[in-house]
Backbone as ProteinMPNN parsed JSONL, in Angstrom:
{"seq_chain_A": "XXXXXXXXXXXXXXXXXXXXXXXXXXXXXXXXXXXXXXXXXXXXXXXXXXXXXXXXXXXXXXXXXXXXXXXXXXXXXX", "coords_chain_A": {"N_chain_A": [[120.171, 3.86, -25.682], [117.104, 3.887, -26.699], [114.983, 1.391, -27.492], [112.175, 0.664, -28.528], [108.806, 1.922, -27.699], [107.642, 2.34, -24.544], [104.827, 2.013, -22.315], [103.69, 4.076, -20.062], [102.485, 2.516, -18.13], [103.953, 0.206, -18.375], [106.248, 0.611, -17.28], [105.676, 1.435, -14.825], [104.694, -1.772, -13.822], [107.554, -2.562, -13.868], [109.182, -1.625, -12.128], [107.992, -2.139, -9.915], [109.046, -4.881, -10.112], [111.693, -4.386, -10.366], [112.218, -4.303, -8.202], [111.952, -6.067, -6.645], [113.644, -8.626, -7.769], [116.179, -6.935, -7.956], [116.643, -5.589, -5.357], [117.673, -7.523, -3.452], [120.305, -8.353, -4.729], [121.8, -6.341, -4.969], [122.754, -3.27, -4.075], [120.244, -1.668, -3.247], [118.629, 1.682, -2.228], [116.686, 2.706, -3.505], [113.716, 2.641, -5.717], [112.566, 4.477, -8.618], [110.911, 5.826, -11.163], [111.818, 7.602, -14.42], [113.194, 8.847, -17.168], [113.959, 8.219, -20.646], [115.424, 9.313, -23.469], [112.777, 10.356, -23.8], [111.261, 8.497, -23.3], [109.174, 6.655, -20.797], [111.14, 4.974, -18.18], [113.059, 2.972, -15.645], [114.567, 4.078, -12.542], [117.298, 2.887, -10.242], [118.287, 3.88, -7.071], [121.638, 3.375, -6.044], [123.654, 2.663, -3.055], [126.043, 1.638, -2.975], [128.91, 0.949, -5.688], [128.077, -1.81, -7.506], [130.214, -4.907, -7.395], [131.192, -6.888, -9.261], [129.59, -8.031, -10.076], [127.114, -7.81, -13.371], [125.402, -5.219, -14.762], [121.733, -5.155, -15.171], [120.368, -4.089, -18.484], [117.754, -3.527, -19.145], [114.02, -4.379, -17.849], [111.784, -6.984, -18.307], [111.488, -5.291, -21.193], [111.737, -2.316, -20.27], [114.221, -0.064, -20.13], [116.664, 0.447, -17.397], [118.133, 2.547, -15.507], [120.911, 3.189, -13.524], [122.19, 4.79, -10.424], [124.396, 5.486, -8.449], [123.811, 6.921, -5.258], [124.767, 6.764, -2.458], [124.289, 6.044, 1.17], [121.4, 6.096, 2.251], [120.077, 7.937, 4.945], [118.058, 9.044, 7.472], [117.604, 11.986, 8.757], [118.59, 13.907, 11.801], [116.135, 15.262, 13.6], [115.473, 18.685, 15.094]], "CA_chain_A": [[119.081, 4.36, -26.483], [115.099, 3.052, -25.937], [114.692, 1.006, -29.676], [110.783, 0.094, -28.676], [108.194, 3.006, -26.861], [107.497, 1.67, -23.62], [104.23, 2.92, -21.763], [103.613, 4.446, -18.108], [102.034, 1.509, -17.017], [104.694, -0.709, -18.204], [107.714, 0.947, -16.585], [105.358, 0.86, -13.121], [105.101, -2.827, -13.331], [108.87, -2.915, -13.854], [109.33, -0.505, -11.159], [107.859, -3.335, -8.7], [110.019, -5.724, -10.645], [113.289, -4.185, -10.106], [112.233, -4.178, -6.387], [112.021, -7.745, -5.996], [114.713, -8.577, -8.544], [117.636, -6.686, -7.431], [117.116, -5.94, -3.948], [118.639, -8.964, -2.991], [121.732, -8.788, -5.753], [122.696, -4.993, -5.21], [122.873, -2.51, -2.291], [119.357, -0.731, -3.76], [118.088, 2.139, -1.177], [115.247, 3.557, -3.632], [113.476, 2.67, -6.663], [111.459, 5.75, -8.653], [110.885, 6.139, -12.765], [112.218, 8.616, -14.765], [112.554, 9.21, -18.693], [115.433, 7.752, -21.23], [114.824, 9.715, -24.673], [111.222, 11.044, -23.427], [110.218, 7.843, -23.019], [109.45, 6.1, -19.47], [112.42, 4.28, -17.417], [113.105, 2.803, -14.128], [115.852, 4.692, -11.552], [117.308, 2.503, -9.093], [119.251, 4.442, -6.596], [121.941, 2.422, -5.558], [123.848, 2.485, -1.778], [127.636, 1.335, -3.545], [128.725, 0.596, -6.794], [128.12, -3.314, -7.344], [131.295, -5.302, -7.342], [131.427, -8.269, -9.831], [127.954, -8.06, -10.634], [126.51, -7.358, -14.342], [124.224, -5.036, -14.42], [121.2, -5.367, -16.126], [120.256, -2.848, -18.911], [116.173, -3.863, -18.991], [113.623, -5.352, -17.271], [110.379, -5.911, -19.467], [111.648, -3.923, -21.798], [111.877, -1.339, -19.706], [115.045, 0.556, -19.701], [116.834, 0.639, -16.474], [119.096, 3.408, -15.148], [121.461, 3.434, -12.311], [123.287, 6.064, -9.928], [125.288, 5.289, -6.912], [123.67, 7.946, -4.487], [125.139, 6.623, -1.071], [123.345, 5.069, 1.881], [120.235, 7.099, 2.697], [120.08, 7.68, 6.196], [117.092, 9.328, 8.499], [118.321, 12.834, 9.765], [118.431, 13.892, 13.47], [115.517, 16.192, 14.351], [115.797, 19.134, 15.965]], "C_chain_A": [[117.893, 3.406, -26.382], [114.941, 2.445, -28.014], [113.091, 0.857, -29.194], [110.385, 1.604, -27.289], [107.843, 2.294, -26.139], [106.242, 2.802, -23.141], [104.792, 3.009, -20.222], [103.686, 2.828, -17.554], [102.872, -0.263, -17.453], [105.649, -0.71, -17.579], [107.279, 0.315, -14.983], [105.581, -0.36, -12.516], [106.736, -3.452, -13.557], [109.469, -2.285, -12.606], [109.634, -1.709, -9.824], [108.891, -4.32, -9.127], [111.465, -6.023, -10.201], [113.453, -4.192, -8.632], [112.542, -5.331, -5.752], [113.257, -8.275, -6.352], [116.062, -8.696, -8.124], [117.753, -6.407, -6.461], [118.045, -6.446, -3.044], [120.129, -8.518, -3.12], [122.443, -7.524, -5.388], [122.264, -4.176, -3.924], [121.503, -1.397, -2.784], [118.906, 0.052, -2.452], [117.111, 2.858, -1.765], [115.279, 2.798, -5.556], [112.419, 3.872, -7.445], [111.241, 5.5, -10.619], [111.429, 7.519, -13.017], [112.064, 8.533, -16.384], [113.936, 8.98, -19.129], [114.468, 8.471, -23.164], [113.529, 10.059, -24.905], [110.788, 9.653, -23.386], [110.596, 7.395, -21.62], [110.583, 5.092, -19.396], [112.469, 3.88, -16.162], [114.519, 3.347, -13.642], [115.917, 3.543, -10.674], [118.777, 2.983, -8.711], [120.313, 3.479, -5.695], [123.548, 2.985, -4.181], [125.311, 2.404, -2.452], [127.399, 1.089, -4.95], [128.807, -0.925, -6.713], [129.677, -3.39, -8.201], [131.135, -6.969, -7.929], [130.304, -8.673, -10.038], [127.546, -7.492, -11.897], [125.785, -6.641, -14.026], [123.169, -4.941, -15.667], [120.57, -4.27, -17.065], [118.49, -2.887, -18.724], [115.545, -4.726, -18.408], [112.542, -5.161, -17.757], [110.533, -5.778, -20.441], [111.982, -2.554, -21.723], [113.489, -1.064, -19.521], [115.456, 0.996, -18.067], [118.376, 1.852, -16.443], [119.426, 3.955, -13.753], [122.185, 4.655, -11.801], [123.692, 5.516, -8.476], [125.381, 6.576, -5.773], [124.085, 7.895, -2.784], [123.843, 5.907, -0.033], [122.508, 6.237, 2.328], [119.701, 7.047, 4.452], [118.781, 8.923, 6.876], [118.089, 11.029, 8.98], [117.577, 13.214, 11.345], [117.305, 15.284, 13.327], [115.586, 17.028, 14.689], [116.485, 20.513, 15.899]], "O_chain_A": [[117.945, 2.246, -25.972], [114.854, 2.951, -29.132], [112.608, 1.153, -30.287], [111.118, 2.097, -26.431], [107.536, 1.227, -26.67], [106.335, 4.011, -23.355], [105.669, 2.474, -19.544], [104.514, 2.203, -16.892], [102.568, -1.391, -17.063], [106.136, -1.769, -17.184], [107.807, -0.524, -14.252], [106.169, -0.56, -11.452], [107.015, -4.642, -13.416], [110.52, -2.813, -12.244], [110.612, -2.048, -9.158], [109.713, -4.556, -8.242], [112.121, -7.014, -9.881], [114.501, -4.112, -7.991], [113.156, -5.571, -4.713], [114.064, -8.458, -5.441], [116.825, -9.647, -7.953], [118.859, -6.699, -6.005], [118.85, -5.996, -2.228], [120.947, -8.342, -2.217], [123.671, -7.544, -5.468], [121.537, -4.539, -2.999], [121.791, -0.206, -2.668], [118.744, -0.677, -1.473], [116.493, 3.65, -1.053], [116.221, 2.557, -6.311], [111.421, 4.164, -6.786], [111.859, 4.494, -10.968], [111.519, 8.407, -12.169], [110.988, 8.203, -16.883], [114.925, 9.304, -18.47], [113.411, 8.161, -23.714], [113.082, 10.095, -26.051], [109.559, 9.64, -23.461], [111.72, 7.53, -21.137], [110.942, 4.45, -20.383], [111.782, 4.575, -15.412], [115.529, 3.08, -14.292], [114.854, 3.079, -10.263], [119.854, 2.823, -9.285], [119.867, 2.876, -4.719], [124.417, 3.713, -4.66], [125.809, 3.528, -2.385], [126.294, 1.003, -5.485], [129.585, -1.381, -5.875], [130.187, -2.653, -9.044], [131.001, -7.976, -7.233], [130.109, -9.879, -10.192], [127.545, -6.274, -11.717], [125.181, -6.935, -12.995], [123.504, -4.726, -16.832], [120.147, -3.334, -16.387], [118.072, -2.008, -17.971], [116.055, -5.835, -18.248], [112.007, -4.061, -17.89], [109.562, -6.184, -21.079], [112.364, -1.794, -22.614], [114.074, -1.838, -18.763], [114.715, 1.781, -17.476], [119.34, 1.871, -17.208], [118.783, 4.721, -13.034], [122.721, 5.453, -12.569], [122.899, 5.211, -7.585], [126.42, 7.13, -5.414], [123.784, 8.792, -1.995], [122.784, 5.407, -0.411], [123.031, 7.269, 2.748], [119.032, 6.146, 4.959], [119.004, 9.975, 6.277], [119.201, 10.962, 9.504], [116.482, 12.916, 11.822], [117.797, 16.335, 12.915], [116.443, 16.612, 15.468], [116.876, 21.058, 16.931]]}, "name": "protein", "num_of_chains": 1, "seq": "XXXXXXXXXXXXXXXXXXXXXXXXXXXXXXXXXXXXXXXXXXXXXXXXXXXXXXXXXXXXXXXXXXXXXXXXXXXXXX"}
């Protein structure tokens, strides 16, 4: 649950945040915003589920929310 209203333009700079952040720490293949109780949120779509890693619920303030959508791959053309 979101206890404090978060704006747009705070989630965005969390957005970049979570880019730099967790990158590294977790198998991330997309970061996007989305909405936790109508208010703004950060998505980060994540490649596996992390293994022995916390994850973190906010960054900011900003509410974060994960999904384990697989590795995002390029399709063939044609």
């Amino acid at each position: 649950m979101v206890e404090k209203r978060v704006s747009l333009e705070q989630a965005r700079a969390a957005k970049s945040k979570a880019k730099r952040q967790l990158g590294p720490a977790f198998q991330v293949v997309g970061v996007g915003l989305t909405k936790v109780s109508g208010c703004p949120a950060v998505k980060v779509n994540l490649a596996a589920p992390p293994i022995g890693t916390a994850m973190p619920k906010q960054i900011d303030g900003v509410p974060l929310v994960f999904e384990v959508v697989g590795r995002i791959r390029r399709l063939a053309s044609g």
